[in-house]
Steps between C-alpha positions, in 0.01 A plus 500: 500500500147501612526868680087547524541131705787610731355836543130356609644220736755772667158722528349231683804419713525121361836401470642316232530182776141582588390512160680138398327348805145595401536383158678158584836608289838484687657843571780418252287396227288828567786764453607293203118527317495885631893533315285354178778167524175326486131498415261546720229188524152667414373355861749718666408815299147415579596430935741838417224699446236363768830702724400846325196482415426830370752434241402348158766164446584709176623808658757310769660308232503764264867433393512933384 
């Protein structure tokens, strides 16, 4: 799930840890929300995109 989000983090050479530590989840939690076993919080989507932000919050969690 989320391929535009792990495609534009890998672009920017954030790791998943990287990413999780920026936006205050735990690594865990973050590959669960990324494997859709949970909802992302709208704060995170909003922190998520301040990461990429070139990229509209629609297009990385664009679930297509």
């Amino acid at each position: 799930m989320f391929k535009n989000l792990r495609y534009e983090i890998a672009k920017k050479g954030i790791s998943i840890r990287e990413l999780a530590e920026r936006i205050g989840v735990s690594n865990s939690g973050l590959k669960n929300k990324l494997r859709g076993t949970y909802e992302f919080t709208r704060k995170e989507m909003v922190n998520i995109q301040k990461e990429v932000p070139e990229c509209s919050t629609a297009y990385l969690f664009d679930l297509e």
